[in-house]
Backbone bond lengths (Angstrom), bond angles and torsions (degrees), N, CA, C in turn:
res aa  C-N    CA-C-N  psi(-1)  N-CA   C-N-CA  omega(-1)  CA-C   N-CA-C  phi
1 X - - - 1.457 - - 1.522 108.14 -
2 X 1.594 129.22 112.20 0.930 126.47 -179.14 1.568 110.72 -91.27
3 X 1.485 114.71 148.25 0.857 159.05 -163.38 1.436 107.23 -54.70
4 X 1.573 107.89 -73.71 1.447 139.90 -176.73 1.705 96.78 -61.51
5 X 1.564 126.20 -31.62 1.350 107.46 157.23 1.396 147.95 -76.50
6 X 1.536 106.34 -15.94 1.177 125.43 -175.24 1.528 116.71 -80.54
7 X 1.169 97.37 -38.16 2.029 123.98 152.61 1.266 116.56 -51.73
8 X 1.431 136.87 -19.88 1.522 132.07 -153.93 1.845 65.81 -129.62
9 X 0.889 164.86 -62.45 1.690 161.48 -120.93 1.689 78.07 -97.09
10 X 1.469 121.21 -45.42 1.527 107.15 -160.53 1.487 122.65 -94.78
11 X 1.650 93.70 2.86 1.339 109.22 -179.53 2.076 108.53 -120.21
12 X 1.308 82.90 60.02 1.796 88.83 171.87 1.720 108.03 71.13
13 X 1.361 128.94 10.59 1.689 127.04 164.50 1.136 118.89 -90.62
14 X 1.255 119.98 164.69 1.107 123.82 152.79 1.524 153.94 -134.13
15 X 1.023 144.64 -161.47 1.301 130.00 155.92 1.004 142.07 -143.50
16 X 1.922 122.78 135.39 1.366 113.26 -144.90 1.763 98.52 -131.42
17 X 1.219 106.11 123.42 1.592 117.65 171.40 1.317 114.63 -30.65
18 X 1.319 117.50 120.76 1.265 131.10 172.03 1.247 153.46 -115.16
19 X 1.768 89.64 -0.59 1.190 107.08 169.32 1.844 83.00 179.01
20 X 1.703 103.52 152.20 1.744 94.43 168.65 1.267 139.21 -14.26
21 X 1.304 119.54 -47.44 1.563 139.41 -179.23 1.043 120.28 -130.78
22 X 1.294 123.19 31.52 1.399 138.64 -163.53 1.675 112.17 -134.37
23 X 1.170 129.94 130.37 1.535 122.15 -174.23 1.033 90.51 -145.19
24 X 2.226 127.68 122.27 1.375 118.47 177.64 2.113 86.01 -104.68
25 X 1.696 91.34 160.88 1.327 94.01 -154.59 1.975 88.27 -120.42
26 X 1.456 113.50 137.86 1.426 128.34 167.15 0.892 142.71 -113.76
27 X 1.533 124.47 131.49 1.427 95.18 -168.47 1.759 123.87 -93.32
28 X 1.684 102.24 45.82 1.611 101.23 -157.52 1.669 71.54 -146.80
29 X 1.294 105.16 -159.16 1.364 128.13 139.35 1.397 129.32 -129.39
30 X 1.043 99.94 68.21 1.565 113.02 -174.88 1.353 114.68 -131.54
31 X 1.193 139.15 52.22 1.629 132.81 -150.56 1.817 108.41 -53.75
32 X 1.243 118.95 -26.96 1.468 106.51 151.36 1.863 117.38 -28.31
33 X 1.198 106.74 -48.86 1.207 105.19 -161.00 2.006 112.26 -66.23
34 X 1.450 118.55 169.75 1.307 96.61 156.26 1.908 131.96 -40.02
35 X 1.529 96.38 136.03 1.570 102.24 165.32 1.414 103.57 -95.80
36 X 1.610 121.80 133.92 1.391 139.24 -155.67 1.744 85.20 -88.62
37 X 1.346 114.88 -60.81 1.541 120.78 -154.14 1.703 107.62 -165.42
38 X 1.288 94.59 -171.03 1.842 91.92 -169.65 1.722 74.72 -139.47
39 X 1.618 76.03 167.70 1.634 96.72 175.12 1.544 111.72 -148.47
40 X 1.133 131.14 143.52 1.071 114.91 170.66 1.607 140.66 -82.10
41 X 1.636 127.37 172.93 1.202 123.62 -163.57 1.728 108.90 -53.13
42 X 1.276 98.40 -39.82 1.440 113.78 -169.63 1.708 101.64 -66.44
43 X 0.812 111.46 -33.48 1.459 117.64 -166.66 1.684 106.40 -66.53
44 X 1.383 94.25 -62.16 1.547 106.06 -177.25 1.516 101.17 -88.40
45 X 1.181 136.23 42.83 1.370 145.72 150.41 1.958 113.06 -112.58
46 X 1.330 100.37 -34.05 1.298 104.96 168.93 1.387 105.15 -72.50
47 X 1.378 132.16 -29.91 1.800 141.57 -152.80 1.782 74.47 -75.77
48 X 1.568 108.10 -68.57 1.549 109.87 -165.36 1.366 122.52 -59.86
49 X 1.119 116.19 -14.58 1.568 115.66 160.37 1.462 134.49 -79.30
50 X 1.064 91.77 -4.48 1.558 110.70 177.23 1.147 124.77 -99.02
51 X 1.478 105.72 -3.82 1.971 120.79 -158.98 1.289 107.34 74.18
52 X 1.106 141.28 8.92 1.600 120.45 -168.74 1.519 111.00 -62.61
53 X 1.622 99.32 -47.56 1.484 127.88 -162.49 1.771 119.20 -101.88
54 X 1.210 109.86 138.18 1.363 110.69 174.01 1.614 106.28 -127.98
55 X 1.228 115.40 -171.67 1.321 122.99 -178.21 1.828 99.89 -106.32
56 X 1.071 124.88 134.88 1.396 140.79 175.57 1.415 122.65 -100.03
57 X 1.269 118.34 58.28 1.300 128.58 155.38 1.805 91.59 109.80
58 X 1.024 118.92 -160.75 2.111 117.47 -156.65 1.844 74.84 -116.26
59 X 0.798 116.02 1.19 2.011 89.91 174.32 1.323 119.80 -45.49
60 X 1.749 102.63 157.94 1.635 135.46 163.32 0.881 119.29 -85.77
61 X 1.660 140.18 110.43 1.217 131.84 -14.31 1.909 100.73 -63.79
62 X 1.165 97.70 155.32 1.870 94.67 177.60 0.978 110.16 -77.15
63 X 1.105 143.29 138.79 1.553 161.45 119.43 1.406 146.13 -53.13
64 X 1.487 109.65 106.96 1.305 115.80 -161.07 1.733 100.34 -104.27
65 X 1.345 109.30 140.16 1.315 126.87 -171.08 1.653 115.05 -129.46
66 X 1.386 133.01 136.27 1.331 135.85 -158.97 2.054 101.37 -68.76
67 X 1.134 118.80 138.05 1.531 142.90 138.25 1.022 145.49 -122.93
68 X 1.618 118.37 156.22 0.982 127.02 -158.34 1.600 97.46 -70.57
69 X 0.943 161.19 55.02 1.370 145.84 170.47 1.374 127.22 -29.39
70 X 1.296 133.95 83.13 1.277 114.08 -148.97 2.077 92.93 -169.98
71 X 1.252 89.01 134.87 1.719 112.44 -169.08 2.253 85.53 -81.40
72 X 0.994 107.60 -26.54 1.232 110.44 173.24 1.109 128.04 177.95
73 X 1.872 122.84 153.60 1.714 95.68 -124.98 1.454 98.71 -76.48
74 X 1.097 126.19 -174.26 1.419 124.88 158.86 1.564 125.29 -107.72
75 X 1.206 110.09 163.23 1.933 109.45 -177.01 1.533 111.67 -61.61
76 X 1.430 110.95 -42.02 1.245 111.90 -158.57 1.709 103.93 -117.83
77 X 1.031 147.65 150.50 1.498 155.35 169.61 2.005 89.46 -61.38
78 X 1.587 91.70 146.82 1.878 83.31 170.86 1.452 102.14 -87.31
79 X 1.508 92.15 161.01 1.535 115.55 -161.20 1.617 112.78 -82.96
80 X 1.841 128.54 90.02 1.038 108.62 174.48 1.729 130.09 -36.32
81 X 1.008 143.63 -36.40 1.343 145.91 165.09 1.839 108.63 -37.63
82 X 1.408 100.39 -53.55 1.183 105.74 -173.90 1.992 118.39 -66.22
83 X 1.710 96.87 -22.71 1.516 86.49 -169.12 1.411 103.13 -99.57
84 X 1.584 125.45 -4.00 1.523 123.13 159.64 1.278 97.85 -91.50
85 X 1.186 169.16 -28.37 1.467 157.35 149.15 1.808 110.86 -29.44
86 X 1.409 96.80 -39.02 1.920 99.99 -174.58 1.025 98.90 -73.52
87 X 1.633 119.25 -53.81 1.853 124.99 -169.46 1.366 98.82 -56.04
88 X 1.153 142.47 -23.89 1.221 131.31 170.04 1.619 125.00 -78.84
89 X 0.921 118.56 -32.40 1.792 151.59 -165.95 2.040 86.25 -47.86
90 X 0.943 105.19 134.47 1.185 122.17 165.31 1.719 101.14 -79.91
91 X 0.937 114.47 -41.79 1.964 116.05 176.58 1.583 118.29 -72.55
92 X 1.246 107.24 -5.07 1.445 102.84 159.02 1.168 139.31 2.76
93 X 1.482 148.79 132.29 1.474 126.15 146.06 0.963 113.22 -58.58
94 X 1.980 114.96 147.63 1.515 131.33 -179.31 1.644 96.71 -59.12
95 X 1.316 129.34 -6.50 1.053 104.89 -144.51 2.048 100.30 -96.73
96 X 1.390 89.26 -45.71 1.544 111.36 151.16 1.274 112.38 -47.40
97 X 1.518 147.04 -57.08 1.233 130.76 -173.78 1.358 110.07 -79.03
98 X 1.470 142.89 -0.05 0.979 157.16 154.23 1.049 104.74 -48.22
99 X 2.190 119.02 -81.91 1.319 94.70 -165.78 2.129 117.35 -100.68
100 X 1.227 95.22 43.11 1.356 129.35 160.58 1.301 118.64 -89.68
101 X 0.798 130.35 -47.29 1.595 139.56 -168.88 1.876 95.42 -97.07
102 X 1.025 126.47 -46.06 1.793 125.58 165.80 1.176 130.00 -38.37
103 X 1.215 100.82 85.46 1.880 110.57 160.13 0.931 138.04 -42.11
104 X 2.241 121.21 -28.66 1.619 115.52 177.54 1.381 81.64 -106.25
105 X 1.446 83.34 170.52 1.450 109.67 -150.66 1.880 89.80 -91.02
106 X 1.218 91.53 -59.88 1.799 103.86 -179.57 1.320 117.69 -47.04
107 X 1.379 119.20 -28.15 1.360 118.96 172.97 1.657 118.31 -75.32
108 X 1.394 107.73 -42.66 1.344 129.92 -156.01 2.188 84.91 -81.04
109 X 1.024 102.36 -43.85 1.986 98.90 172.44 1.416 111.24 -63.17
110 X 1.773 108.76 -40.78 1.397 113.65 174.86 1.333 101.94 -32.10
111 X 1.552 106.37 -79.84 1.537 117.41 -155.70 1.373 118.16 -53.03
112 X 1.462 115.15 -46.17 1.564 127.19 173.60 1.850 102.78 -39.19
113 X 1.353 113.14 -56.78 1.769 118.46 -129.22 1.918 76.60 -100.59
114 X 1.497 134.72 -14.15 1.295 129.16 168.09 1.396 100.84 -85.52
115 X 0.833 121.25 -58.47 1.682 121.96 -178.69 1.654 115.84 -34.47
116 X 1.247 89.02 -67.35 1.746 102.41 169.71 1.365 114.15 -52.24
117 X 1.096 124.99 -69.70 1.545 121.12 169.99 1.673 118.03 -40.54
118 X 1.471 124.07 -42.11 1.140 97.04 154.01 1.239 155.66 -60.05
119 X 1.165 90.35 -52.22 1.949 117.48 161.02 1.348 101.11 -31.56
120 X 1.367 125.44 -77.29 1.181 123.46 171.46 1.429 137.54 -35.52
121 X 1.285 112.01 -26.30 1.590 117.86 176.98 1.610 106.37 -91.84
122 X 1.370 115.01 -35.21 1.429 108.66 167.91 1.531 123.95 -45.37
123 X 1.481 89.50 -54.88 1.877 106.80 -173.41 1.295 99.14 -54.76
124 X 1.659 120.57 -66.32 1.425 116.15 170.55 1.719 124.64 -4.70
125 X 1.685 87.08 -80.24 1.249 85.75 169.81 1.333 158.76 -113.37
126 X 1.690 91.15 50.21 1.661 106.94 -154.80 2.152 68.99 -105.70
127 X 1.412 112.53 -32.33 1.279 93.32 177.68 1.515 133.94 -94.55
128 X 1.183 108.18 4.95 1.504 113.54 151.96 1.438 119.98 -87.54
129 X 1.532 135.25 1.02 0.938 133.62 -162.70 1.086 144.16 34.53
130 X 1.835 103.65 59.44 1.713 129.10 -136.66 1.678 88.19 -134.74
131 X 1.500 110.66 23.44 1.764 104.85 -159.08 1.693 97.89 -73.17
132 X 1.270 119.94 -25.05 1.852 127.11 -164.10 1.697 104.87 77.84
133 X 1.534 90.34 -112.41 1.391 100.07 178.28 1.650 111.08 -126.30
134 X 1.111 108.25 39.42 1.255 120.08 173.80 1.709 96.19 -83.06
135 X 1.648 106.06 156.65 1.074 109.91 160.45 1.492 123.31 -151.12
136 X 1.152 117.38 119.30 1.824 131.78 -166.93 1.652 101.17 -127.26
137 X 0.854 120.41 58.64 1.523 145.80 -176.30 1.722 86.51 -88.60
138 X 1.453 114.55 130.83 1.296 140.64 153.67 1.840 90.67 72.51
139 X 0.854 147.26 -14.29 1.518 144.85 160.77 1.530 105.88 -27.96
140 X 1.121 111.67 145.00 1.585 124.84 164.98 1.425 123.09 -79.72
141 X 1.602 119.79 56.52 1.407 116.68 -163.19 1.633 107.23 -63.15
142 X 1.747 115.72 -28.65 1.326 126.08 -167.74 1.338 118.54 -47.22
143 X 1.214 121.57 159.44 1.628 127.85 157.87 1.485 102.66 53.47
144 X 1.392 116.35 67.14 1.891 118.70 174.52 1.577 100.38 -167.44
145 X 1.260 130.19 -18.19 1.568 124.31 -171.61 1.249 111.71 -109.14
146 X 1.378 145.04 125.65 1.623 128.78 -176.43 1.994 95.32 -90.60
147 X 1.172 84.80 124.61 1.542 123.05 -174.90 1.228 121.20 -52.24
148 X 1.962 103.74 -30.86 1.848 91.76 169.63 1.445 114.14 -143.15
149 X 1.198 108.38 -176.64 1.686 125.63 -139.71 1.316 83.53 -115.02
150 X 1.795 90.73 123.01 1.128 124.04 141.18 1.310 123.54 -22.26
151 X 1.892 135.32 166.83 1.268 120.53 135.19 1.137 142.73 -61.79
152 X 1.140 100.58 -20.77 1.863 116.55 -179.61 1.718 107.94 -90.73
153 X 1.690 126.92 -10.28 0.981 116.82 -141.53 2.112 87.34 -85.82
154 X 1.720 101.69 160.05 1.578 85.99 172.90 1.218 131.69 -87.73
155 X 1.364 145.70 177.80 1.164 145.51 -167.29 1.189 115.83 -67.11
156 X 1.665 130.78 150.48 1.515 118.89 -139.16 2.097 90.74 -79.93
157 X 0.935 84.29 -43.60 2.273 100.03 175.98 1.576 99.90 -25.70
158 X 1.395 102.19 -65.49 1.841 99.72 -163.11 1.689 93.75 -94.98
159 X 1.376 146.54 18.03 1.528 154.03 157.78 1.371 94.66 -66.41
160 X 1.715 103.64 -61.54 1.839 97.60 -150.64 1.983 85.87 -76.13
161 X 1.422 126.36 -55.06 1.437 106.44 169.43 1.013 116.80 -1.30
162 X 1.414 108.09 -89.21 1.797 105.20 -169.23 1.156 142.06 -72.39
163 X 1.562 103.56 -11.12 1.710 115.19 154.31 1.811 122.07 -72.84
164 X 1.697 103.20 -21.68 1.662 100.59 163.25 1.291 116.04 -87.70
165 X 1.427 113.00 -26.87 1.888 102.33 168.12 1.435 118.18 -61.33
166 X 1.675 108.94 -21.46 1.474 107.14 -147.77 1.478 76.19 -87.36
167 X 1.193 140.13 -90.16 1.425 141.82 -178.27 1.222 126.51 -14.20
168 X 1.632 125.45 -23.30 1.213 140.69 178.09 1.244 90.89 -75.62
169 X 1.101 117.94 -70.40 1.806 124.04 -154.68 1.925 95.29 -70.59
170 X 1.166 109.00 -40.52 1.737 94.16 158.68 1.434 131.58 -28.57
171 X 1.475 103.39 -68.18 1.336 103.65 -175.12 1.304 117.14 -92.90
172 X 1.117 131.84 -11.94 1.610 129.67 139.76 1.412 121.60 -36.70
173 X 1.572 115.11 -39.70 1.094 106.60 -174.71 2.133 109.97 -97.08
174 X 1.116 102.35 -44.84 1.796 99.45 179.71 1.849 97.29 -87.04
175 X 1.227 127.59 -8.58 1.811 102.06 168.76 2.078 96.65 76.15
176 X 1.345 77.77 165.38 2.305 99.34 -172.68 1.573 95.77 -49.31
177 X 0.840 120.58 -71.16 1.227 145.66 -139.00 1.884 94.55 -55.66
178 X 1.132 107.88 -65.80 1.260 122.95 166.74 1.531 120.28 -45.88
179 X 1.174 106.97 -54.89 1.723 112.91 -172.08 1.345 104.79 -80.11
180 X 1.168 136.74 -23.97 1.556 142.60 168.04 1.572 107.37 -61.82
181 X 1.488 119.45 -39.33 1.434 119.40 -164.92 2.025 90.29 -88.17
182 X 1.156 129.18 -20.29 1.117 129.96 -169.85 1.173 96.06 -89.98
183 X 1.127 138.68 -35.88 1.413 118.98 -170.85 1.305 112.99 -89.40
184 X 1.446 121.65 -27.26 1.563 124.08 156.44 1.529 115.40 -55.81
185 X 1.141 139.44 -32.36 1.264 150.64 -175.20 1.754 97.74 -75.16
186 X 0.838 112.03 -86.84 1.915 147.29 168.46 1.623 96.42 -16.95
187 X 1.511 101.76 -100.88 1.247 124.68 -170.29 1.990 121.03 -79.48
188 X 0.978 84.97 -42.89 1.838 91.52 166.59 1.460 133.41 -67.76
189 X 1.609 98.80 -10.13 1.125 101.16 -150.19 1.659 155.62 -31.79
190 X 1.668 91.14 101.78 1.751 133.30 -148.62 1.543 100.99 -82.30
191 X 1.082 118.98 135.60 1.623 126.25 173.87 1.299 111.90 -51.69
192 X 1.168 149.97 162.24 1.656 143.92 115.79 1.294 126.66 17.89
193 X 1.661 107.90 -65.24 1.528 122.40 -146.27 1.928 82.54 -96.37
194 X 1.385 131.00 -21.48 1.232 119.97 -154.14 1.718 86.10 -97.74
195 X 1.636 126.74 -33.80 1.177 101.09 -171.89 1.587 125.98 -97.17
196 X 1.356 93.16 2.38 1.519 118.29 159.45 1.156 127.77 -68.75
197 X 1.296 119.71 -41.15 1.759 125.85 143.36 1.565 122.73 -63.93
198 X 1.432 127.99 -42.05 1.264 113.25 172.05 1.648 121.98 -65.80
199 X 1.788 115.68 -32.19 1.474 106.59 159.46 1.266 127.81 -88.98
200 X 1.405 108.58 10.71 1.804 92.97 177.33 1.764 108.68 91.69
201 X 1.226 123.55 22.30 1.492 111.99 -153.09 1.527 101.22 -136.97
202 X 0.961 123.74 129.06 1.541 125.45 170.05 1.779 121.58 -54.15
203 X 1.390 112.02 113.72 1.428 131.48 177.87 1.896 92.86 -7.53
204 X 1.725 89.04 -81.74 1.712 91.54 -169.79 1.402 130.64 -45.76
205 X 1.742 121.32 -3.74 1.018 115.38 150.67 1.199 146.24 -143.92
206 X 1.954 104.67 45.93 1.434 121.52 173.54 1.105 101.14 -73.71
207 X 1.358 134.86 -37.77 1.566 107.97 -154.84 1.841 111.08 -85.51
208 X 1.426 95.47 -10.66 1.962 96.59 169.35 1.720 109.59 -67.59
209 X 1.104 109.75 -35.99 1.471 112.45 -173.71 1.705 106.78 -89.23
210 X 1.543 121.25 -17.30 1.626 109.71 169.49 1.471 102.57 -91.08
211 X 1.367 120.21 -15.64 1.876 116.03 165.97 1.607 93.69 -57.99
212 X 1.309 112.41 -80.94 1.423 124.39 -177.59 1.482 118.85 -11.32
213 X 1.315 122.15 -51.36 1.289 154.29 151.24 1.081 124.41 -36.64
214 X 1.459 141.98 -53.00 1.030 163.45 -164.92 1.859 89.27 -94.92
215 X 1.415 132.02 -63.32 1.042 119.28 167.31 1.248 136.03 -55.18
216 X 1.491 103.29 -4.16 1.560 100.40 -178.00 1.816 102.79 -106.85
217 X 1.344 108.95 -24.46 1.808 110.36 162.64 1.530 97.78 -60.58
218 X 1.210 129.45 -59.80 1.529 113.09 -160.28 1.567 118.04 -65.09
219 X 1.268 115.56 -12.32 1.600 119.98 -177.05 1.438 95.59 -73.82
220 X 1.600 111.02 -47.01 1.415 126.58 -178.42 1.450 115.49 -20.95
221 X 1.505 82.69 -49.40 1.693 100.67 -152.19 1.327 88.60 -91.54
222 X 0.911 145.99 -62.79 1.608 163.23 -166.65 1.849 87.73 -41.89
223 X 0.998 119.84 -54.66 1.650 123.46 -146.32 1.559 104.28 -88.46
224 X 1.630 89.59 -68.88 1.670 109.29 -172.05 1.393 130.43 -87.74
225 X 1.925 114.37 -12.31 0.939 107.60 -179.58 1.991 106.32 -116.63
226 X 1.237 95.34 138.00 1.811 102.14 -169.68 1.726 98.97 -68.95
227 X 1.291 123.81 145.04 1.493 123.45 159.26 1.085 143.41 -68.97
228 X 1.589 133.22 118.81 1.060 138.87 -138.74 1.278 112.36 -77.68
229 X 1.518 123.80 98.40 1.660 122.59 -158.50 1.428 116.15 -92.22
């Protein structure tokens, strides 16, 4: 992940699909203009898991453009240096080397576009103070949700609603055990070796059981929870 792109994405560019696994990157939004470089799917799937990236209006090919992702703003813009220094980091979150290490494509969006949707319903309603008896105490909810509303988006009253129904019917449906390892995965985001010690489970095979996991939130959502219109 270069550097010099993540800088041109954070300085008003963007980037527009160019082929399946292919993302050419600008430093405008004008794709007339020169394309600086390409990046790959994986690349700008890790960008979107992180909040960096959003989608910029319903265009052909889609176009993803840099945000602030952020529960509140911050002083400083984040530091490209710093977010190719992490992608490199052997200490990683599992959650990042997950869809880093993912070869299908559908899975590796799975995880991104469930992840996000959760994250998002937490924040929702960790700020209406709609949590129940949930508890995400000391979690890293910060710097992952973009902070404001659309024109179309709904009113914040019936938002946090459906982010406390949606979470209810979550853990009704996968139980502690499950929603504890998701929110360390998700919201904590905990290395390998740390959530392999907090469940009891050998390194080489946490990350089959936080895929597992992640597939069993998205059915969640897919099945039991209605879409937020």
């Amino acid at each position: 992940m270069k550097t010099r792109f993540i800088r041109a994405l954070q300085r008003g560019g963007m980037a527009s699909q160019i082929s399946e696994e292919r993302w050419g990157i600008w430093r405008n939004r004008d794709r007339r203009a020169r394309r600086i470089g390409v990046m790959s799917g994986t690349e700008i799937d890790l960008l979107r898991l992180r909040g960096m990236l959003r989608p910029w209006g319903d265009r052909t090919p889609p176009i993803l453009v840099c945000t602030h992702s952020i529960l509140a703003a911050p002083l400083v813009a984040p530091s490209a240096d710093r977010l190719e220094q992490d992608t490199r980091s052997r200490s990683r979150p599992l959650i990042e080397l997950m869809v880093d290490h993912c070869h299908d494509r559908a899975l590796r969006q799975l995880i991104c576009e469930t992840a996000q949707r959760y994250r998002a319903d937490v924040i929702c309603a960790a700020r209406a103070g709609v949590m129940g008896r949930m508890n995400w105490d000391g979690l890293a909810l910060g710097g992952r949700i973009d902070g404001g509303r659309g024109r179309h988006a709904p009113n914040p009253a019936f938002r946090a609603s459906h982010a406390q129904s949606a979470l209810a019917t979550i853990e009704a449906a996968l139980g502690g055990e499950e929603i504890r390892l998701l929110d360390r995965l998700i919201l904590g985001d905990e290395t390998r070796a740390a959530l392999a010690r907090r469940f009891g489970v050998r390194p080489s095979l946490i990350e089959g059981r936080a895929i597992a996991a992640i597939r069993a939130l998205y059915e969640v959502y897919r099945v039991r929870v209605r879409p937020l219109s």
